[in-house]
C-alpha positions as CSV (number, residue, x, y, z in Angstrom):
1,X,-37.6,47.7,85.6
2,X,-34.6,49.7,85.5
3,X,-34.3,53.4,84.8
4,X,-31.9,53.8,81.4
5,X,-28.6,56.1,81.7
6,X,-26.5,57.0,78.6
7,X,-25.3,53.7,76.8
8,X,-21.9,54.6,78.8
9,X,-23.3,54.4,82.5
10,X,-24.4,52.3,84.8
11,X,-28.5,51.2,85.2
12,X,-30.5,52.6,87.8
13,X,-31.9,50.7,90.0
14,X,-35.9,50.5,90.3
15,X,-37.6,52.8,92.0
16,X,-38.2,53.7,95.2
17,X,-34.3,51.6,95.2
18,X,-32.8,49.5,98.1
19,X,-30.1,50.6,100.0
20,X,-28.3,47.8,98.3
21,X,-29.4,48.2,94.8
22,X,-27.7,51.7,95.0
23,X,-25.0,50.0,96.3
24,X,-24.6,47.5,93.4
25,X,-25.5,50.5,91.0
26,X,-22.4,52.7,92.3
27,X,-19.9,49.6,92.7
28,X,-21.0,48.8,88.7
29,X,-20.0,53.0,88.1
30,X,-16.8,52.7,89.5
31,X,-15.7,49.8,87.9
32,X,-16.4,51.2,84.8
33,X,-14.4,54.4,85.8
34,X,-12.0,52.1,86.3
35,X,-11.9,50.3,83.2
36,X,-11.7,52.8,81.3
37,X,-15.0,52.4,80.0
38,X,-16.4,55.8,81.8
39,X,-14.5,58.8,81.4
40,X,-14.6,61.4,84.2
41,X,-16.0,64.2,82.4
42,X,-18.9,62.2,81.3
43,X,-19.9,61.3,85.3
44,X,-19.2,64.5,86.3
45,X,-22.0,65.7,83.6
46,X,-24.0,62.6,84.7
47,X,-24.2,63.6,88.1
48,X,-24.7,67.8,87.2
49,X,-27.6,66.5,85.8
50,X,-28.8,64.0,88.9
51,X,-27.9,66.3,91.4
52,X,-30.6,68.8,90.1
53,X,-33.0,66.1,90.9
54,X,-35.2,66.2,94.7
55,X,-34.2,64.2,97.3
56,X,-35.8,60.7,97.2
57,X,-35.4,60.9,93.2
58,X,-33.7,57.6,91.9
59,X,-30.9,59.9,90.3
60,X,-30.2,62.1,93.2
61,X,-30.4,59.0,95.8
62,X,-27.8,57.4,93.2
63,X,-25.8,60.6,93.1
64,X,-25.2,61.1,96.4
65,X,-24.8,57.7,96.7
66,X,-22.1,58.0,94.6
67,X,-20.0,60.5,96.7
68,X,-20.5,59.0,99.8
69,X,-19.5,56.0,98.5
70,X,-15.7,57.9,97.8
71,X,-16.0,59.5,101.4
72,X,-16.7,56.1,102.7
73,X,-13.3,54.7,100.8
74,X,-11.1,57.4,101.6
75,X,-9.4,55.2,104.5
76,X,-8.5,52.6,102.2
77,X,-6.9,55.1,99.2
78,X,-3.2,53.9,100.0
79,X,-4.0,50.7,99.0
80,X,-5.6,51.5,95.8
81,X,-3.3,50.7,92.2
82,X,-1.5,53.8,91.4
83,X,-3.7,54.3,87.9
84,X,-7.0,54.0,89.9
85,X,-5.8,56.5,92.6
86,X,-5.2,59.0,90.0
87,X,-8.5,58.7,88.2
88,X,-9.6,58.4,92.0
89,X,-8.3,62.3,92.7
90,X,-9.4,63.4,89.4
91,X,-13.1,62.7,90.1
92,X,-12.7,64.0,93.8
93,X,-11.2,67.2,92.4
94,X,-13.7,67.5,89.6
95,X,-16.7,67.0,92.4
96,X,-14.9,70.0,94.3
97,X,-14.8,72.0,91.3
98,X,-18.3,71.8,90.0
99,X,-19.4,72.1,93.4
100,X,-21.2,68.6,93.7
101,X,-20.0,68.2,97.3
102,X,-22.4,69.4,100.0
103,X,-21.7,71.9,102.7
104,X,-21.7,69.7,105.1
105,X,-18.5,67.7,103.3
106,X,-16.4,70.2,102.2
107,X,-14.0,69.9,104.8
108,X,-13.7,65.8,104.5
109,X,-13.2,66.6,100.7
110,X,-10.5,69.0,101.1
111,X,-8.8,67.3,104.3
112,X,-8.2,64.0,101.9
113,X,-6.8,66.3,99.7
114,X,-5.0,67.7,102.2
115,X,-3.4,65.0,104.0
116,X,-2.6,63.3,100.7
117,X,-0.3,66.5,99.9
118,X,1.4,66.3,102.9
119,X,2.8,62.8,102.3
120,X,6.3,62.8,101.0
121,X,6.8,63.4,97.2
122,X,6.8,61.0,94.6
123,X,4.3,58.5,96.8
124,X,1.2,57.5,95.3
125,X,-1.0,59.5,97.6
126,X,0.6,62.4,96.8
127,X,0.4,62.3,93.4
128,X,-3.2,62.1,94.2
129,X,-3.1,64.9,96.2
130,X,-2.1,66.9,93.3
131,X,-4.3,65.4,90.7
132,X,-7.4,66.3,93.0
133,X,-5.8,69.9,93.9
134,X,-5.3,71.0,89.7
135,X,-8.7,69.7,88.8
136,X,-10.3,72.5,91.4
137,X,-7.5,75.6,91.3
138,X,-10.1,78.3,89.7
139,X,-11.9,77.5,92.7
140,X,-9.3,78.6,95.4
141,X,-10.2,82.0,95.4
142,X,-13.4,81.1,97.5
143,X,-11.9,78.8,99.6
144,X,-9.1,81.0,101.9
145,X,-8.5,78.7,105.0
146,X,-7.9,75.8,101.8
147,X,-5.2,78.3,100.8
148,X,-3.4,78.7,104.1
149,X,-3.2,75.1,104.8
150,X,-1.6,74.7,101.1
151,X,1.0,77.0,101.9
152,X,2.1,75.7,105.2
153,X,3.4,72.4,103.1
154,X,6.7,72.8,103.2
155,X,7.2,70.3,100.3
156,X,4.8,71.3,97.9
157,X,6.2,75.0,97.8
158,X,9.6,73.0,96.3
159,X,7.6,70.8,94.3
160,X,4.6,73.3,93.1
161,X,5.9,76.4,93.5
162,X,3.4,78.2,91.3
163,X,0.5,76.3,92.8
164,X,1.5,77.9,96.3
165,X,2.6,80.9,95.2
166,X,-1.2,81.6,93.5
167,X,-2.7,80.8,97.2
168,X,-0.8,82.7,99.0
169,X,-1.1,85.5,96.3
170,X,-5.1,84.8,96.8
171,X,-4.7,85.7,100.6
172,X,-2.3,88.6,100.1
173,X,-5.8,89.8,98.1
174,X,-7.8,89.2,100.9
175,X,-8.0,91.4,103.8
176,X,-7.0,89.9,107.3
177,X,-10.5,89.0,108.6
178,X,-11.1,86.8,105.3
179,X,-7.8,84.9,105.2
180,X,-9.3,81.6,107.6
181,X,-12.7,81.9,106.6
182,X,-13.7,78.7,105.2
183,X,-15.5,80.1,101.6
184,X,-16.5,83.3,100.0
185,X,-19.4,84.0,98.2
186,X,-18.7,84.7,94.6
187,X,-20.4,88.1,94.6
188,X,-18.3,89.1,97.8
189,X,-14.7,87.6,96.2
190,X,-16.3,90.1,93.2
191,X,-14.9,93.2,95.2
192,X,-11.1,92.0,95.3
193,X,-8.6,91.4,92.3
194,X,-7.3,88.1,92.2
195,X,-4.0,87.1,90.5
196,X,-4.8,84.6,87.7
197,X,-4.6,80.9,88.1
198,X,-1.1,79.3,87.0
199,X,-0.7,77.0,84.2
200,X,-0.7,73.2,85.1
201,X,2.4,71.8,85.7
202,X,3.3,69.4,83.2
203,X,4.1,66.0,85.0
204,X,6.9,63.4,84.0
205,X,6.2,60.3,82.2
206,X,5.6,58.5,85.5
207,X,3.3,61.3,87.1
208,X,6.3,61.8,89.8
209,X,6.0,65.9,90.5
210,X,8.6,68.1,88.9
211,X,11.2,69.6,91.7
212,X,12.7,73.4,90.9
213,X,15.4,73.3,88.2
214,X,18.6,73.3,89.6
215,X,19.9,77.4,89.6
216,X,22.0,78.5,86.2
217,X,26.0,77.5,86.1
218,X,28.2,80.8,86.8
């Protein structure tokens, strides 16, 4: 017997589940994500609610399940379909910005982000890169080492100016000893003023990023 979801997600397998029923569950997820048939903020919701669950619950087994699952594919992203890579960084980003990656993965989550950002503009990946990056901005302020590496991409300063120019104004607010530390509790980023977060970039009709207008005629 299965365990019912919403009438838009995937069944849960039977409990205790298989390592491969979880499998099939997730696979039958994504391909509905893919489809079209899931939206992103409803498994983001979905998975708020699983992750509250204990370990060895159905839904948290099939939550985590879930994001390992998009660790495990992260290799293979350059061969995904441009439409499913973007729906692909929108769910990373949205699991970094409702804080449903563990600990122990931040740093895999961010360095996909990462190394997607510092492929050349206009490629697919990184146009995933900054599909992942606006879906988790609010949350920069609490992630200063995130910030440094973002402004050492030459490329996306031309491209994003104002995505750059709100991490480095978050270090600038940081003294010098917090500027590589990985995160900062919310009550301790409390004491310091942080600028505000910039208004996303509106993208062109084929997602390609926006480059800096060329400077007024004389």
């Amino acid at each position: 017997m299965t365990h019912p979801l919403p009438s838009w997600g995937p069944p849960l397998p039977p409990s205790p589940a298989s390592p491969e029923d979880l499998e099939e569950s997730t696979t039958v997820c994504f391909r509905k994500i893919y489809s079209g048939e899931l939206q992103i903020s409803d498994v983001i919701d979905m998975m708020k609610d699983f992750s509250t669950y204990e370990p060895g619950h159905i839904k948290h087994d099939f939550c985590q399940r879930m994001i390992q699952n998009l660790f495990d594919e992260c290799r293979y992203f350059p061969r995904y379909p441009p439409e499913e890579l973007a729906l692909t960084g929108e769910l990373l980003g949205s699991l970094i910005r409702h804080e449903l990656v563990s600990s122990s993965n931040q740093w895999l989550a961010w360095r996909c982000v990462l190394e997607a950002l510092k492929r050349p503009m206009r490629t697919k990946m990184f146009r995933f890169g900054i599909r992942a990056l606006e879906q988790f901005l609010t949350k920069l302020p609490s992630c200063p080492l995130l910030c440094h590496h973002l402004t050492t991409i030459e490329h996306l300063t031309i491209s994003f100016p104002t995505y750059v120019e709100y991490a480095s104004g978050i270090l600038r607010a940081l003294p010098e000893e917090l500027r590589h530390t990985m995160t900062i509790a919310s009550d301790m980023l409390a004491a310091y003023e942080m600028p505000p977060a910039p208004e996303l970039v509106e993208h062109s009709q084929d997602d390609s990023p926006p480059t800096q207008p060329p400077p007024p005629a004389e």
